[in-house]
Structures are given as structure tokens and as C-alpha cells.
C-alpha positions as CSV (number, residue, x, y, z in Angstrom):
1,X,-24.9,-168.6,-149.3
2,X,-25.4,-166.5,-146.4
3,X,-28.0,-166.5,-143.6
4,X,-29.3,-163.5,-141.7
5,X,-32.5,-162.1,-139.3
6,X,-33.8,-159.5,-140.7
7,X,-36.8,-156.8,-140.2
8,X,-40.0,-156.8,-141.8
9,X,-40.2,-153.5,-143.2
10,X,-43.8,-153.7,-144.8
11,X,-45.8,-154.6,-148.2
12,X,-47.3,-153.2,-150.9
13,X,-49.8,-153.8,-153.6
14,X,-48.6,-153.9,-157.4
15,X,-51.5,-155.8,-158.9
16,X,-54.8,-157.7,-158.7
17,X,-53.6,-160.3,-155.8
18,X,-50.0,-159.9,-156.5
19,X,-47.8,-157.7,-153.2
20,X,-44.5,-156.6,-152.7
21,X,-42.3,-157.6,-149.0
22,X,-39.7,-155.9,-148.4
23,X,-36.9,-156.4,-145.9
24,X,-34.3,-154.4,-144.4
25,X,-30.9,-155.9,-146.2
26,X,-27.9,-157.0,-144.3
27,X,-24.6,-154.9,-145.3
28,X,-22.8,-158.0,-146.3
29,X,-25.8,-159.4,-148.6
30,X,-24.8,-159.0,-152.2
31,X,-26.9,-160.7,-155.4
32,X,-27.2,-160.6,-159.0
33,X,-30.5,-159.3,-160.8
34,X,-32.2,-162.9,-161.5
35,X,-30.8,-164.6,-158.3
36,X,-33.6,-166.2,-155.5
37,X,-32.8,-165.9,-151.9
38,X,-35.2,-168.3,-148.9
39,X,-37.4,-167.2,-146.7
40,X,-38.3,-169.2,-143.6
41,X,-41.4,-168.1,-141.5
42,X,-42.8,-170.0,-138.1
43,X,-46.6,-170.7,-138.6
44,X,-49.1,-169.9,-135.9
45,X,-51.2,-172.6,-136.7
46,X,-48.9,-174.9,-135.7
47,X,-48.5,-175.1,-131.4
48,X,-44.4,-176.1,-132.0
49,X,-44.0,-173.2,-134.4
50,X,-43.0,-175.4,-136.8
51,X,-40.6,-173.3,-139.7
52,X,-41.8,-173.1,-143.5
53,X,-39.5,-171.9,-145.8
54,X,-40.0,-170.6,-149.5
55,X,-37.6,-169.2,-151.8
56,X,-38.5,-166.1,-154.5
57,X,-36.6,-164.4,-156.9
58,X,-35.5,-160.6,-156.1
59,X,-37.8,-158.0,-157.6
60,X,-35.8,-155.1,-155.7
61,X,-32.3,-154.4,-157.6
62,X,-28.6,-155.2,-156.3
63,X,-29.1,-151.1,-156.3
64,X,-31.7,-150.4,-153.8
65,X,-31.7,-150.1,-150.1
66,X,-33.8,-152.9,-149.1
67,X,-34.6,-156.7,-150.4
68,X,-37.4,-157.3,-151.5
69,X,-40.0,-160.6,-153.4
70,X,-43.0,-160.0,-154.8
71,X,-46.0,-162.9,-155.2
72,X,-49.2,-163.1,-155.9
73,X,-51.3,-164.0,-152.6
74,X,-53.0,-167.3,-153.2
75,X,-54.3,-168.1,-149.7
76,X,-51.8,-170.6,-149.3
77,X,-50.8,-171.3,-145.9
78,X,-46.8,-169.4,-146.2
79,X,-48.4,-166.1,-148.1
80,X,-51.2,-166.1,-145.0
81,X,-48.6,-166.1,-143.3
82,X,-47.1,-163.3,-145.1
83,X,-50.0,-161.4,-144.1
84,X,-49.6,-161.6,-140.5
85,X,-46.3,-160.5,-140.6
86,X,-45.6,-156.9,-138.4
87,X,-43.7,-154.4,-138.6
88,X,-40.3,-154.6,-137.5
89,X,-40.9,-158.8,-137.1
90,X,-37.6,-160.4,-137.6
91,X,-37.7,-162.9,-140.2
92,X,-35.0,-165.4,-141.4
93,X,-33.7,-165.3,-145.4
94,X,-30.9,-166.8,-146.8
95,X,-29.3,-166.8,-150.1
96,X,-28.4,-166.0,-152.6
97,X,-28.8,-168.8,-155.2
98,X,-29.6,-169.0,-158.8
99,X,-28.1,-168.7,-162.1
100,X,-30.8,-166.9,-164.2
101,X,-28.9,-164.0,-164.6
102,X,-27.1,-162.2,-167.5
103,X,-24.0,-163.6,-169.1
104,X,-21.2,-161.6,-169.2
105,X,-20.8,-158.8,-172.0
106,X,-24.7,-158.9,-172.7
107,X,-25.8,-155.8,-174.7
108,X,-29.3,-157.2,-175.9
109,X,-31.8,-159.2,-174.0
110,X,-35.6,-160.7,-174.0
111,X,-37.6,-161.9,-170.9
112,X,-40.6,-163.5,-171.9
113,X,-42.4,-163.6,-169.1
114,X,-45.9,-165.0,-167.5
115,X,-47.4,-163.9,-164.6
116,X,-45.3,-163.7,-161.2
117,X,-42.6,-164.6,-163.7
118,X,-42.2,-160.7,-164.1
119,X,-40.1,-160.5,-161.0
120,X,-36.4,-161.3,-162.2
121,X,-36.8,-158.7,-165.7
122,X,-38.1,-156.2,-162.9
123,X,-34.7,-156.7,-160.9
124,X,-32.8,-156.4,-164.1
125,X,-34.3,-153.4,-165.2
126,X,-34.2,-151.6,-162.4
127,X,-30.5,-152.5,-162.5
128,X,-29.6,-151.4,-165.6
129,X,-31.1,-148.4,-165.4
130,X,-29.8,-147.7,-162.2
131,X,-26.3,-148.5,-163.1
132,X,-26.4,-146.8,-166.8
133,X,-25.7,-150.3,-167.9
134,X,-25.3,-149.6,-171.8
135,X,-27.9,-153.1,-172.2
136,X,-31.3,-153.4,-174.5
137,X,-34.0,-155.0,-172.7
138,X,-37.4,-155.9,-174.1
139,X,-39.6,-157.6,-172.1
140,X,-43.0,-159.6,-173.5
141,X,-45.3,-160.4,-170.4
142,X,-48.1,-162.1,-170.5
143,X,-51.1,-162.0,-167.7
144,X,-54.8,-162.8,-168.5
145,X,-55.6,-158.7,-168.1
146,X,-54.5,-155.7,-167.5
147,X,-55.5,-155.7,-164.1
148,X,-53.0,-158.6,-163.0
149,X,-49.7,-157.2,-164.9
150,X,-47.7,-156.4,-161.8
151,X,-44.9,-153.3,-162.3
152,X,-47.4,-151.8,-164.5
153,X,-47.4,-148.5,-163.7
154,X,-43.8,-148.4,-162.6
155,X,-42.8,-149.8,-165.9
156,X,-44.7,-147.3,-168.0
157,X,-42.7,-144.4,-165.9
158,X,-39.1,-146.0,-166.9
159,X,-39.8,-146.7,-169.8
160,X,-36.2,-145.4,-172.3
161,X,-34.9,-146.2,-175.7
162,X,-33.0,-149.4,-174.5
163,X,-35.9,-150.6,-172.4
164,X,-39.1,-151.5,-173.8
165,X,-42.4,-153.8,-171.7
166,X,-45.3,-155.1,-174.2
167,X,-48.0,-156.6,-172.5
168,X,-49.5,-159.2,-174.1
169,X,-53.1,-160.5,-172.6
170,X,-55.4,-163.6,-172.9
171,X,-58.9,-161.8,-171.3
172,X,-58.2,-157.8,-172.0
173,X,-60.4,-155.3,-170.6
174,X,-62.3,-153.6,-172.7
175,X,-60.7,-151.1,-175.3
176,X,-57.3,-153.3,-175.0
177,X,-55.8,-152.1,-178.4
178,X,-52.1,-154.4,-178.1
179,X,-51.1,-157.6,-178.4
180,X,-53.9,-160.5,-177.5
181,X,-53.2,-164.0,-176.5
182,X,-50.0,-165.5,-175.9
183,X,-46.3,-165.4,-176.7
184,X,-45.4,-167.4,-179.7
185,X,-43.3,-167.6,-182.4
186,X,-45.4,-164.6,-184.5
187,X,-45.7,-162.6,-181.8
188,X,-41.6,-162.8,-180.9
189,X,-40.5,-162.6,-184.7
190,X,-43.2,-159.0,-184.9
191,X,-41.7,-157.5,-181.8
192,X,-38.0,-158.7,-181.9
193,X,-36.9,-158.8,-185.3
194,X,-33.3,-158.7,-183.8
195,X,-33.6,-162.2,-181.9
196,X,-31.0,-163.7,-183.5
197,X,-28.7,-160.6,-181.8
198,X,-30.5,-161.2,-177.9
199,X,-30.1,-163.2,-175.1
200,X,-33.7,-165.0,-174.3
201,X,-34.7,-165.2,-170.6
202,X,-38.4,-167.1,-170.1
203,X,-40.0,-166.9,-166.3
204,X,-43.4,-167.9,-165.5
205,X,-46.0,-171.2,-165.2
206,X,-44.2,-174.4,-166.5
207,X,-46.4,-174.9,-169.0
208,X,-46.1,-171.3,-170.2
209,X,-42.4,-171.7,-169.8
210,X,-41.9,-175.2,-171.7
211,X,-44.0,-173.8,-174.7
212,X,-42.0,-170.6,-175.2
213,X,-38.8,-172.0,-175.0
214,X,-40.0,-175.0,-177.7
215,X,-41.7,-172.1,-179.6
216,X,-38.5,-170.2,-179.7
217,X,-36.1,-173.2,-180.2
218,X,-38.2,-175.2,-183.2
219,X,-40.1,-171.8,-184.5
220,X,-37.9,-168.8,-184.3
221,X,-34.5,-170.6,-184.9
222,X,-33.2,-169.4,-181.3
223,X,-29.7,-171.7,-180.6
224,X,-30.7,-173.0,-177.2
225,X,-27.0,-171.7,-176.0
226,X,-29.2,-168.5,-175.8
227,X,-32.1,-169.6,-174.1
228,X,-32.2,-169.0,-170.2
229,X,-35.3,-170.6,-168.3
230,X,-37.0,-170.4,-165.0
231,X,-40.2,-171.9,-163.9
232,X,-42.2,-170.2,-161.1
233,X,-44.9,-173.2,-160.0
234,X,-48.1,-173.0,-158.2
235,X,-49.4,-170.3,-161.2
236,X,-50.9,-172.3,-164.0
237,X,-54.5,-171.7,-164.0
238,X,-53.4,-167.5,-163.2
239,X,-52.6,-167.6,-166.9
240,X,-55.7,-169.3,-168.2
């Protein structure tokens, strides 16, 4: 891993509670769609400035300019500090780390996704659109409403043959014609009836996360040689 300081370049919204930071990204800092990287912050609260770190997965591509995480802001002391963040602030990150990335020779994949979980199948995406990666992506992410899905909109807009989003919710607004709930076994078997030719990747709560890769494993008939997992904690009750 490498360490740098770099600038706070600003945020952005991308749902209900959920931003995007992005950094400027140092020239020798090179990752893999799926990959987490630190980020260490000095809190104001504290009179020594005492350092907290957190890591994230990328949601900005290996092809894009910047570097950038996205999280939903739960008023925990690191994301208030988040907010106080200005422009041009120089802030530590190092990285990158992680293995929750495609194999080798991939040329169909799922992320079943909750939540924040979306963040690593947004870097991918982006990715392999960028790069005219000859890949088939589908992802199934689940969020309570519409309102919370975060990439929504961008999603919709990239939306190709070989790249498909269904969002699947617990609490829809009203009107919500697609698929209600959660992801199981039915709704995986309806919306991927070529499983047993993907790679699965499953991001989100850990109790979201443990249930669809069991579901998947014991249900579908998924080898778990083709099951990929990540757990993003501190969510659970987002998904309720």
C-alpha cells in the first residue's frame, strides 16, 4: 500500500443521507474496481487532534480523474467530520487493499447488493464501461425505497445491453411497479436464469450479506468457488 496527502476536492449528494467525497488522486495511485483505500481525519473535538481513520471501498473507477467513497451520513463522529471538511483541506488516504474484485477472464457477473453496499458494482461499472470491457453485469440492489438507492439516476443514464441495475425495495413509494422485498433465491433464479454461467459478488449489512450468500449456496445451487462477499457494518437497521 501506498500513503499520500491529498486535497479535499468537495461532495455531493446521491441519495437520501447517502454523499459522495471526492479527492484529488495522486499520479502513482493505482486500484482495482472493488478495492478499499483508508482515510484518516484529525477530530476537532478532540484538543490533541487526535487521528481517526476509516476505510471505504472506491465508488469512482480506476478510469476517472479523482478518488472518490461514498457513505451514507449517519451522524457518527468520522462522517461529522466529513462534513467539516474544506475545500482544498489536505487529508491523509492510504491504500489500496482488498480482494473483492473480478477474477481474471470474467465475462458475466452479479452484485447483489444492500444499501451503501452499492459502492464496489458502481466502480465496476463505470469501469467496464469506460474501458469497453466485453463483461455482463447485472446488479440486484436492495434499499428500503426508492428514495435511498444511491447511483440512481446515474445508473438509469448507463444503462446498455451488458449492464443491467434492478432495484429491489422493502417500503416502495407509492406506484413502485418492480420487484418488492428482498433478494432471495426466487428473486435471483427470475432475474438471472444464467447464474450457473456468473460470477456472484454480495456487498451490504452482514445480515443481508450472510443470508444471500446462504440463499445462493443452499437455494440456487451457486458453487461457493463463485461467491465473492463483502460486508459493509454499521448499516443494518438502513435495510429494515
Amino acid at each position: 500500500m501506498g500513503e499520500w496527502d491529498v486535497r479535499y476536492l468537495g461532495s455531493r449528494v446521491r441519495a437520501a443521507d447517502v454523499k459522495t467525497f471526492t479527492f484529488e488522486r495522486p499520479n502513482d495511485l493505482d486500484y482495482m474496481p472493488g478495492q478499499f483505500f483508508f482515510v484518516l481525519l484529525r477530530s476537532e473535538d478532540d484538543p490533541p487532534h487526535r487521528p481517526i481513520e476509516h476505510h471505504f471501498s472506491f465508488s469512482s473507477s480506476p478510469t476517472e480523474t479523482n478518488v472518490e467513497f461514498t457513505t451514507r451520513m449517519t451522524g457518527h463522529e468520522f462522517k461529522n467530520r466529513l462534513e467539516m471538511l474544506s475545500y482544498g483541506e489536505l487529508v491523509h488516504i492510504a491504500g489500496p487493499d482488498g480482494a473483492f474484485v473480478l477474477p481474471p477472464g470474467a465475462r458475466k457477473v452479479a452484485y447483489l447488493c444492500g444499501g451503501i453496499g452499492i459502492t464496489p458494482a458502481r466502480s465496476t461499472v463505470r469501469w467496464a464501461l469506460d474501458t469497453d470491457a466485453s463483461i455482463d453485469i447485472v446488479v440486484l440492489y436492495s434499499n428500503r425505497d426508492l428514495a435511498g438507492a444511491a447511483f440512481r439516476e446515474e445508473f438509469e443514464e448507463i444503462a446498455t445491453p451488458n449492464v443491467r441495475v434492478v432495484n429491489v425495495l422493502s417500503e416502495p413509494e407509492p406506484g413502485w411497479r418492480g420487484p418488492l422485498g428482498r433478494i432471495d433465491a426466487r428473486l435471483v433464479l427470475r432475474e438471472l436464469p444464467d447464474w450457473d454461467q456468473r460470477d456472484f459478488f454480495v456487498s451490504g449489512p452482514a445480515v443481508m450479506v450472510d443470508g444471500v450468500v446462504r440463499a445462493l449456496i443452499e437455494d440456487v445451487g451457486v458453487s461457493a468457488d463463485w461467491v465473492r462477499s463483502e460486508h459493509f457494518p454499521g448499516y443494518a437497521s438502513l435495510m429494515t
